[in-house]
Backbone bond lengths (Angstrom), bond angles and torsions (degrees), N, CA, C in turn:
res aa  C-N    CA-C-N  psi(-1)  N-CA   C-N-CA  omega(-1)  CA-C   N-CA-C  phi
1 X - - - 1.464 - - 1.520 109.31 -
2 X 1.914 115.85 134.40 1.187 93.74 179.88 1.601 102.57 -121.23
3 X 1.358 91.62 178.51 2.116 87.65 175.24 1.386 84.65 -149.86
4 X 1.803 100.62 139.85 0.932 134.65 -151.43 1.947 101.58 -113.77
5 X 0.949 142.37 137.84 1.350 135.51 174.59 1.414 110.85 -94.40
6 X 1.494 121.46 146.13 1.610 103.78 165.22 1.512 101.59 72.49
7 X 1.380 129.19 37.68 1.379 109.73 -173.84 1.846 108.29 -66.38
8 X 1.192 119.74 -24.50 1.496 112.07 -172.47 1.282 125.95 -83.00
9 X 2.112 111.89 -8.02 1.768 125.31 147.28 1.202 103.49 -32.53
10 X 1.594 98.16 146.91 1.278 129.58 171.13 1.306 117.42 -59.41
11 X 1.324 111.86 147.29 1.794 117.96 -175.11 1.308 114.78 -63.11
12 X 1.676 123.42 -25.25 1.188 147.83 175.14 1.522 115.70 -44.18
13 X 1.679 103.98 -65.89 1.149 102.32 176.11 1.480 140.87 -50.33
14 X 1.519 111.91 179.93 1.346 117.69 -165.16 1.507 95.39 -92.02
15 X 1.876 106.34 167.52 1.718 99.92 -149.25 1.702 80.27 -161.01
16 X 1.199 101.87 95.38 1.567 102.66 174.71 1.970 109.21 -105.15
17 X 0.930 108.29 128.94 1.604 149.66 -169.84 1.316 104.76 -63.27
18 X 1.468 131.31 102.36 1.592 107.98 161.50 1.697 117.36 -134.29
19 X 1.396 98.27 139.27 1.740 96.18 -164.39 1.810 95.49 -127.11
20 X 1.412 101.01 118.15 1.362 114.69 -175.35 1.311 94.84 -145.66
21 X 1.658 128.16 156.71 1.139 136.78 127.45 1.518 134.65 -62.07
22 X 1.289 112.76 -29.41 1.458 117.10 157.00 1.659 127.31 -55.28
23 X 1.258 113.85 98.78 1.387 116.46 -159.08 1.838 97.09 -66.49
24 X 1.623 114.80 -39.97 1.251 126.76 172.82 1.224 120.36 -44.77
25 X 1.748 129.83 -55.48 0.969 155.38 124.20 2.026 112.76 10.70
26 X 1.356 95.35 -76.80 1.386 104.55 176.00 1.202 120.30 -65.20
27 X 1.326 114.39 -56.98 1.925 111.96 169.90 1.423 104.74 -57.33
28 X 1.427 142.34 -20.58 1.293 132.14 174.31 1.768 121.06 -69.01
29 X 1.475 98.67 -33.59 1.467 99.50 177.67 1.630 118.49 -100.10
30 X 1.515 105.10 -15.83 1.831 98.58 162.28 1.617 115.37 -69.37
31 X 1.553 111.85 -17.99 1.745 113.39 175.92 1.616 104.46 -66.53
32 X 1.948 120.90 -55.23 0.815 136.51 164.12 1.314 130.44 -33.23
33 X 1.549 133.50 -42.80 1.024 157.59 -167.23 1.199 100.36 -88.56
34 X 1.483 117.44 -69.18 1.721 138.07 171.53 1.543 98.07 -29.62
35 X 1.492 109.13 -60.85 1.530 105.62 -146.48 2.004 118.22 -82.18
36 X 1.933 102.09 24.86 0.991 134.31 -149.58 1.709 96.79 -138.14
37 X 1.232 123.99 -17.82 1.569 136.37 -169.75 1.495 121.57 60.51
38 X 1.934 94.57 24.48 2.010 99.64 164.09 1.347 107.64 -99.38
39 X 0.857 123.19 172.51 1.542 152.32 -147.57 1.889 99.76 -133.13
40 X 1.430 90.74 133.86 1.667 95.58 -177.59 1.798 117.55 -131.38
41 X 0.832 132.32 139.89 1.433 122.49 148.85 1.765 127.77 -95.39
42 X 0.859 137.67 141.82 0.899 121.80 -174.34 1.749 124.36 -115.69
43 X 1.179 154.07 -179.59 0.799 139.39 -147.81 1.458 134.63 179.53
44 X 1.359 145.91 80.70 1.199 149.10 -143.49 1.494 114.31 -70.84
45 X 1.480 134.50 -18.52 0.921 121.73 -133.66 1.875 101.87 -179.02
46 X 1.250 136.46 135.74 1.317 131.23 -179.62 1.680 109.91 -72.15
47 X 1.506 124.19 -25.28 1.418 132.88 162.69 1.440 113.80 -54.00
48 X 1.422 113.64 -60.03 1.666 108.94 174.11 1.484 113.03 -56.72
49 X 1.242 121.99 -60.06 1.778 111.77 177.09 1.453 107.60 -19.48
50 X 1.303 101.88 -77.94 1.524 130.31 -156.10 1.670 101.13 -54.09
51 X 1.582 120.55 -10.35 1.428 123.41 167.07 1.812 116.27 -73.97
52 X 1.212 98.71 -23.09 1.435 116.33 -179.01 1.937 116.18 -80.53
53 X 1.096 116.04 142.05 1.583 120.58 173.68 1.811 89.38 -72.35
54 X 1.572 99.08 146.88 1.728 100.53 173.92 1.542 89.13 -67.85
55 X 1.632 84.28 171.77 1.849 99.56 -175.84 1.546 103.79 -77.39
56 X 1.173 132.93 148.83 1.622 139.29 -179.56 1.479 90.42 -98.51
57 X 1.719 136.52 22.45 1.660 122.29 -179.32 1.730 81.27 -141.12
58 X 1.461 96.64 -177.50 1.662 124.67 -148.93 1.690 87.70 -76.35
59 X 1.294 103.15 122.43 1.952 90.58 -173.14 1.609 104.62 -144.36
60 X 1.472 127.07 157.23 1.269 121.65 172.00 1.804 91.34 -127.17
61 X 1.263 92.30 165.54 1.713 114.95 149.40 1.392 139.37 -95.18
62 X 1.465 126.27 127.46 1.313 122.23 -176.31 1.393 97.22 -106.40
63 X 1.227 127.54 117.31 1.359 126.16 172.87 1.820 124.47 -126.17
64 X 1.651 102.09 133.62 1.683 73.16 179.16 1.406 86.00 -115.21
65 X 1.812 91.04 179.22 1.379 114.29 -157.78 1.815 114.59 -75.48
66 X 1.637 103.39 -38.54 1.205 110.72 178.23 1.477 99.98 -77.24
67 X 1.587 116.86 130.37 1.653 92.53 153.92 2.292 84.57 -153.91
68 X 1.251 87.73 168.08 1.568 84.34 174.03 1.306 123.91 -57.77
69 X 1.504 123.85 140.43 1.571 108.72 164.56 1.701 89.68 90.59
70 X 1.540 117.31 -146.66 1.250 117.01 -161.36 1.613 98.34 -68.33
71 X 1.643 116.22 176.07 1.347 136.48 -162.90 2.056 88.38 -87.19
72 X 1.170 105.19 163.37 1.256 112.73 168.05 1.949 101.68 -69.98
73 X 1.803 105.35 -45.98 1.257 97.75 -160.14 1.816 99.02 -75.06
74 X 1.017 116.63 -31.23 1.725 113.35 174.03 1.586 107.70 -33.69
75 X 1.693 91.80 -49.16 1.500 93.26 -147.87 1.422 105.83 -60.39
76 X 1.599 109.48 -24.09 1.673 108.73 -142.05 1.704 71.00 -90.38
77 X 1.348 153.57 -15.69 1.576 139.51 172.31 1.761 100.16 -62.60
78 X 1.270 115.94 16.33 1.765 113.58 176.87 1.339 113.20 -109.24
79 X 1.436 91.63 -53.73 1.160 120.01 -161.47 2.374 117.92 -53.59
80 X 1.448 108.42 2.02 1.519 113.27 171.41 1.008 112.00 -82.95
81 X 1.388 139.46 -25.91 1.289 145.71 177.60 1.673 100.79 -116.17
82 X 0.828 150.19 -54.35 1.877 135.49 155.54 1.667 134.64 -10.70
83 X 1.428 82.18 -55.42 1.759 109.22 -161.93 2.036 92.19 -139.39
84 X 1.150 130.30 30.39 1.484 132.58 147.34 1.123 98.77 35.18
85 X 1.906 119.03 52.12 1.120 128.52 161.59 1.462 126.34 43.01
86 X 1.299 110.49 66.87 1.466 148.17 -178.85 1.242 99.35 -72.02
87 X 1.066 130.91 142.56 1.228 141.47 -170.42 2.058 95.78 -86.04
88 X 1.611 121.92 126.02 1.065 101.48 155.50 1.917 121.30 -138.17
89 X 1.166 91.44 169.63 1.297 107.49 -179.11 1.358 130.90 -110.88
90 X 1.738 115.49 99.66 1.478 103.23 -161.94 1.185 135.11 -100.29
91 X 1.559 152.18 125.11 1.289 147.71 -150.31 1.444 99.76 -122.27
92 X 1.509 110.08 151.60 1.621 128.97 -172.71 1.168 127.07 -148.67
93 X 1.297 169.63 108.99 1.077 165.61 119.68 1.789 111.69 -8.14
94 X 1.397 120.31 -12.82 1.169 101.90 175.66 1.482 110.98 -168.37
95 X 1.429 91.72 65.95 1.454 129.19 -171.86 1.843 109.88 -81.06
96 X 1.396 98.92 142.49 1.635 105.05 -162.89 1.790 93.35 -167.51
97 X 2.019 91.79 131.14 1.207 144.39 172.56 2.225 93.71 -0.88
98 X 1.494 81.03 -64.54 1.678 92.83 -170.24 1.856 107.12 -53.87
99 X 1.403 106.36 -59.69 1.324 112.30 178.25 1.430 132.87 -51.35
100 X 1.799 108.78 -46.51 1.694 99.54 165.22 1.562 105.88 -71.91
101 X 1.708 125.21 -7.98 1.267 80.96 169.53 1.458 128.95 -95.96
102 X 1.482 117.64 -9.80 1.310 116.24 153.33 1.581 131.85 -41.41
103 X 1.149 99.56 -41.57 1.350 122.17 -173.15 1.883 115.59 -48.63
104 X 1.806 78.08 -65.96 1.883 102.53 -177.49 2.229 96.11 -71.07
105 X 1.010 112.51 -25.63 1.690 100.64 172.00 1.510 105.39 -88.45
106 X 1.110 132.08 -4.84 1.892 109.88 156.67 1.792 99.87 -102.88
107 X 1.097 106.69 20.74 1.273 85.58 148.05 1.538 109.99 105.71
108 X 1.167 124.23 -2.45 2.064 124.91 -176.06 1.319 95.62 -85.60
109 X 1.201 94.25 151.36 1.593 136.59 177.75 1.700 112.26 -47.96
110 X 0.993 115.40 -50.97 1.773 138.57 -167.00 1.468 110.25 -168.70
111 X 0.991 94.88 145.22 1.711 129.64 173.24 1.655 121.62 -99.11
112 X 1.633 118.43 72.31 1.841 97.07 -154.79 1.532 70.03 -97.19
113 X 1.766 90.92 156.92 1.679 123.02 135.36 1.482 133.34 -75.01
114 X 1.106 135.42 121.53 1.339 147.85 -156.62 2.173 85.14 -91.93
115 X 1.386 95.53 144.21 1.671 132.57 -66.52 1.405 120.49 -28.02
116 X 1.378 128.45 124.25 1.069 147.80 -133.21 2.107 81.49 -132.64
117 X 1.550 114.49 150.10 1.238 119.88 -175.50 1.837 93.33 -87.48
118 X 0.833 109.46 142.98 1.733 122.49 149.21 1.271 120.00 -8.04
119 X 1.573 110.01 -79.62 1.264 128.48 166.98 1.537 129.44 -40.42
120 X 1.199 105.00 -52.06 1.457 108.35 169.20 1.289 122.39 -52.55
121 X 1.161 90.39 -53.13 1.996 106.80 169.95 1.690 114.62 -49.75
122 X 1.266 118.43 -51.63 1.382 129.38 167.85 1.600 105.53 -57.54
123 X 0.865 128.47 -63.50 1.495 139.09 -173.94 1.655 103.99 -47.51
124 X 1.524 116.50 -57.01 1.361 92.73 169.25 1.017 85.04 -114.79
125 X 1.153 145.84 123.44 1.986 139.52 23.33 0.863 109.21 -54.30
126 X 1.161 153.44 0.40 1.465 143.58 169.79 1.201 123.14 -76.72
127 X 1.628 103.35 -56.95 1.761 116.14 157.80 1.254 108.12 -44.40
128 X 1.511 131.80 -70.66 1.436 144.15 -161.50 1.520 91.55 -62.59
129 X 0.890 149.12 -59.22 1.548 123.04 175.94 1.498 124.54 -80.81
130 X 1.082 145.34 -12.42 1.056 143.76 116.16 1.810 129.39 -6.72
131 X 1.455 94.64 -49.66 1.346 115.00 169.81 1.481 107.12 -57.05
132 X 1.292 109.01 -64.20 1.194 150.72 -176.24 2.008 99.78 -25.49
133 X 1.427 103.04 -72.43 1.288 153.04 176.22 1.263 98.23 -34.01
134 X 1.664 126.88 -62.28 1.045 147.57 -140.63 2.027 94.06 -102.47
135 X 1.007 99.47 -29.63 1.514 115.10 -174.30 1.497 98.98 -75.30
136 X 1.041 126.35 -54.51 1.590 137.66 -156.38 1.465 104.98 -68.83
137 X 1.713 98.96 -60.08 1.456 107.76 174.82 2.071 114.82 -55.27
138 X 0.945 94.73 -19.38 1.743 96.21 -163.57 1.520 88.45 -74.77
139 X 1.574 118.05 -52.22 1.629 127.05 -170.96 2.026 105.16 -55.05
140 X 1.457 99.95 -39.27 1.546 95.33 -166.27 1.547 104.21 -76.13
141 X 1.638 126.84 -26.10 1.197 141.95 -158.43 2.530 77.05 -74.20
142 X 1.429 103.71 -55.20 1.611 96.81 -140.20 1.879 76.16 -78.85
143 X 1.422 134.79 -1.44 1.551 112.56 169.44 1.423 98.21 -80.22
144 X 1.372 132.95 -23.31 1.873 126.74 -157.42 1.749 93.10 -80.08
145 X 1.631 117.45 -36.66 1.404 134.91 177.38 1.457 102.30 -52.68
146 X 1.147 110.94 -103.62 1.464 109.08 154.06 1.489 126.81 20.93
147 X 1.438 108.57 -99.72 1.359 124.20 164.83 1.549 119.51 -15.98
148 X 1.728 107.69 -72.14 1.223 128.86 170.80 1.793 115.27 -51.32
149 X 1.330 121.33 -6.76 1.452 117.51 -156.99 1.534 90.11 -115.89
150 X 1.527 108.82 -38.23 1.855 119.20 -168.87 1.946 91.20 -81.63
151 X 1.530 128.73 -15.13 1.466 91.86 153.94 1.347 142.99 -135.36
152 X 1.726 70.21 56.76 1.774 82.72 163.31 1.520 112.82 -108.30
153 X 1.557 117.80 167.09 1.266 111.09 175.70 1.714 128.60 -77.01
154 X 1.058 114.71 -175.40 1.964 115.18 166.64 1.255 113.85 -52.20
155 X 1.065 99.97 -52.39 1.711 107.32 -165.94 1.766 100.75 -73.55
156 X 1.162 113.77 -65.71 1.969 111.06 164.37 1.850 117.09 -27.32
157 X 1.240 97.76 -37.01 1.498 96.24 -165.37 1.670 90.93 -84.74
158 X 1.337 115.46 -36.06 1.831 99.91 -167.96 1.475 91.43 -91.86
159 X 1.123 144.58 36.55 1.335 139.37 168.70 2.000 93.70 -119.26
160 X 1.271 100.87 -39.92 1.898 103.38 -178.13 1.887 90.10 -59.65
161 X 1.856 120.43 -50.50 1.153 96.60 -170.43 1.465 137.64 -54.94
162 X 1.725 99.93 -45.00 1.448 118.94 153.16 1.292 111.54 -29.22
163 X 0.994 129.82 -78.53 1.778 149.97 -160.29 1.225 79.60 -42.65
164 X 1.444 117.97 -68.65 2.165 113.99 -154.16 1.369 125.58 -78.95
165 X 1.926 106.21 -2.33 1.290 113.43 168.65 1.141 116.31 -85.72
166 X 1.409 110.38 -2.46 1.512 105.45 170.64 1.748 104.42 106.00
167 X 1.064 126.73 5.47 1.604 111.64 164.17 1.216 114.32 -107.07
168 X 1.584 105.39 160.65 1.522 118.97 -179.40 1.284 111.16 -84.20
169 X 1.503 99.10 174.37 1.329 110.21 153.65 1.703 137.49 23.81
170 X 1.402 74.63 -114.70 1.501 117.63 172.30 1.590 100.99 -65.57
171 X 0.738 139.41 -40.71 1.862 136.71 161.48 1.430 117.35 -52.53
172 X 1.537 125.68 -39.46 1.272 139.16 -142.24 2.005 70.45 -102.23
173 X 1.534 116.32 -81.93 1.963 104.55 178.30 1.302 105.62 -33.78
174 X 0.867 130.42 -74.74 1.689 126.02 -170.23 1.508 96.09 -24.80
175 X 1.163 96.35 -92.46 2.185 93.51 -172.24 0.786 144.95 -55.04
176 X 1.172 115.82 -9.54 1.928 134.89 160.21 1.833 118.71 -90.60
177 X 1.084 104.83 -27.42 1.170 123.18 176.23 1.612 118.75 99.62
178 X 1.060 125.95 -14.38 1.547 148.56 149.39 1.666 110.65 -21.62
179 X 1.666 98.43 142.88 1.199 84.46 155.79 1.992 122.59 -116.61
180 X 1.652 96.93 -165.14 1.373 100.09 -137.36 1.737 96.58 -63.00
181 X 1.603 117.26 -15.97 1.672 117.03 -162.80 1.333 95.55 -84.54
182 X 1.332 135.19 -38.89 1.511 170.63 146.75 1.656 108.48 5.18
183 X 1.545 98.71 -58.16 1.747 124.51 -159.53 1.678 99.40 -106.58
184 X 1.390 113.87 -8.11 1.688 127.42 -172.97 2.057 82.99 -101.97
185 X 0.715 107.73 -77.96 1.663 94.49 -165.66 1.720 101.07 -61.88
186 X 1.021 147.94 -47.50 1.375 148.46 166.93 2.163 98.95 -36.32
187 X 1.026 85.91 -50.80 1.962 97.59 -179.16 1.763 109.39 -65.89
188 X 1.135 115.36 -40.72 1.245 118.48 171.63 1.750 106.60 -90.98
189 X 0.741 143.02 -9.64 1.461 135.00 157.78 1.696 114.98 -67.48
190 X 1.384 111.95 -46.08 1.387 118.04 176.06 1.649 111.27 -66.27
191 X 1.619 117.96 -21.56 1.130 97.93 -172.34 1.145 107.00 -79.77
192 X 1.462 115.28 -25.05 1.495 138.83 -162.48 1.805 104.95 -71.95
193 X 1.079 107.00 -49.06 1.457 115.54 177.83 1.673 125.70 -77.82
194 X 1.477 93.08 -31.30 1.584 103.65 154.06 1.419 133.08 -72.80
195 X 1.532 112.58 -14.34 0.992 123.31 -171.64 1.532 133.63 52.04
196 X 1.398 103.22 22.91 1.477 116.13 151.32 1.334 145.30 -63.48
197 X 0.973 112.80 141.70 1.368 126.80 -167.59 1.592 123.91 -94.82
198 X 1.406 99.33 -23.89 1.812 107.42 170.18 1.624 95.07 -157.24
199 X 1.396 97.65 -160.84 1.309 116.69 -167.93 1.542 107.58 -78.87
200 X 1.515 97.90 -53.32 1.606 115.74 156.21 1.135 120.50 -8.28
201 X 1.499 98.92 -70.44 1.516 121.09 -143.71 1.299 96.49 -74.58
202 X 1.551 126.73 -32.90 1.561 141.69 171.51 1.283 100.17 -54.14
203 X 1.319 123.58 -67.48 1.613 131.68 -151.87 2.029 79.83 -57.67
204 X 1.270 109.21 -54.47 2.016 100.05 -163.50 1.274 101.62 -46.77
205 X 1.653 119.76 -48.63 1.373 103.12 -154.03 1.883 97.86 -101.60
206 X 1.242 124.01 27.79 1.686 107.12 135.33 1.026 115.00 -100.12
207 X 1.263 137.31 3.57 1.439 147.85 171.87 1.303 102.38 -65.52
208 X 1.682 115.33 -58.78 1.279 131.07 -155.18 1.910 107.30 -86.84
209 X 1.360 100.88 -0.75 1.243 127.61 170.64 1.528 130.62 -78.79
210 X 1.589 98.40 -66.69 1.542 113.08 135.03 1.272 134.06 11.30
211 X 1.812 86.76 -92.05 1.527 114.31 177.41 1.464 116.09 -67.49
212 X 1.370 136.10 -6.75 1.190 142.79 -142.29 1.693 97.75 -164.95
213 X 1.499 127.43 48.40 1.219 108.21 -169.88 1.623 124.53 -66.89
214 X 1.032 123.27 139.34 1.128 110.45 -175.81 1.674 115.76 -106.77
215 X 1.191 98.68 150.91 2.073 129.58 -160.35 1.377 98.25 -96.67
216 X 1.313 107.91 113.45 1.730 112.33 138.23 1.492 112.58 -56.81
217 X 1.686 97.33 133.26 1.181 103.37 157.38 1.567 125.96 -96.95
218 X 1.151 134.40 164.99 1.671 140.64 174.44 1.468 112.03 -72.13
């Protein structure tokens, strides 16, 4: 079961996650959170989360390690494909050398010890959504990529590859069989549709292409 703070905040806002068995625990950090103008749900249990759609706004996880049933740290080995790699933050009462360092190598934000100061706690959620922040924007940047890449044609796109491997012109007709005015308006259509700004700016975003290949759909 979760409880939500602020239920009548905007959908906009940021929406930080906390899954404890300590019911004390939880009403302690929605005051904390609250008294900061974030918004919390709260959460008994890694089964109740997982009843919930992830949040569609800027969100972290508070997780501790003990909880019934699976481990906090198990859980968070789910949680990249679950929760689309949510930034989390894990708290313990009986935290050890070996464990935060497992913890901080899959990847969470902080490692607190229970009782843990205020501040610290504030400090990362701040990072962890920040993260968060930085994550969201990167995904909307490689859908605008995307977008811009699905409308151009075949021939535009193997002329953008040409273009970013580094040949000209007159190199790019030569190997396609085209000529040179041919591969110049085809070259200026891609920049146009890519919405680039230099040559540069091309070479980043097949880079960023690359890394992010993008799928025809049916």
């Amino acid at each position: 079961m979760a409880a939500r703070t602020d239920p009548g905040a905007a959908a906009s806002r940021p929406l930080v996650l906390v899954v404890d068995d300590d019911p004390s625990l939880g009403l302690a950090l929605s005051a904390l959170l609250r008294s900061v103008g974030l918004d919390s749900a709260v959460f008994n249990s890694t089964s109740a989360l997982l009843e919930r759609e992830p949040p569609d706004v800027e969100s972290c996880l508070i997780l501790d390690v003990r909880l019934p049933g699976v481990s906090g740290l198990d859980f968070h080995d789910q949680l990249a494909t679950l929760y689309r790699e949510i930034p989390v933050i894990f708290v313990t009462g009986y935290g050890d050398i070996p464990m935060s360092v497992r913890a901080m190598k899959a990847g969470a934000v902080d490692f607190l010890a229970k009782p843990f100061r205020d501040q610290d706690m504030l400090d990362a959620v701040t990072a962890a959504l920040a993260r968060d922040r930085a994550r969201r924007r990167s995904l909307a940047e490689t859908a605008i990529l995307h977008a811009n890449f699905r409308s151009m044609t075949a021939r535009e796109r193997e002329i953008m590859l040409h273009v970013t491997s580094g040949l000209m012109n007159k190199q790019i007709a030569a190997e396609i069989g085209l000529s040179e005015i041919t591969v110049k308006i085809h070259r200026g259509n891609v920049m146009k549709k890519m919405k680039a700004r230099s040559l540069a700016d091309l070479v980043r975003m097949a880079e960023a292409l690359t890394a992010h290949p993008f799928k025809e759909t049916s």
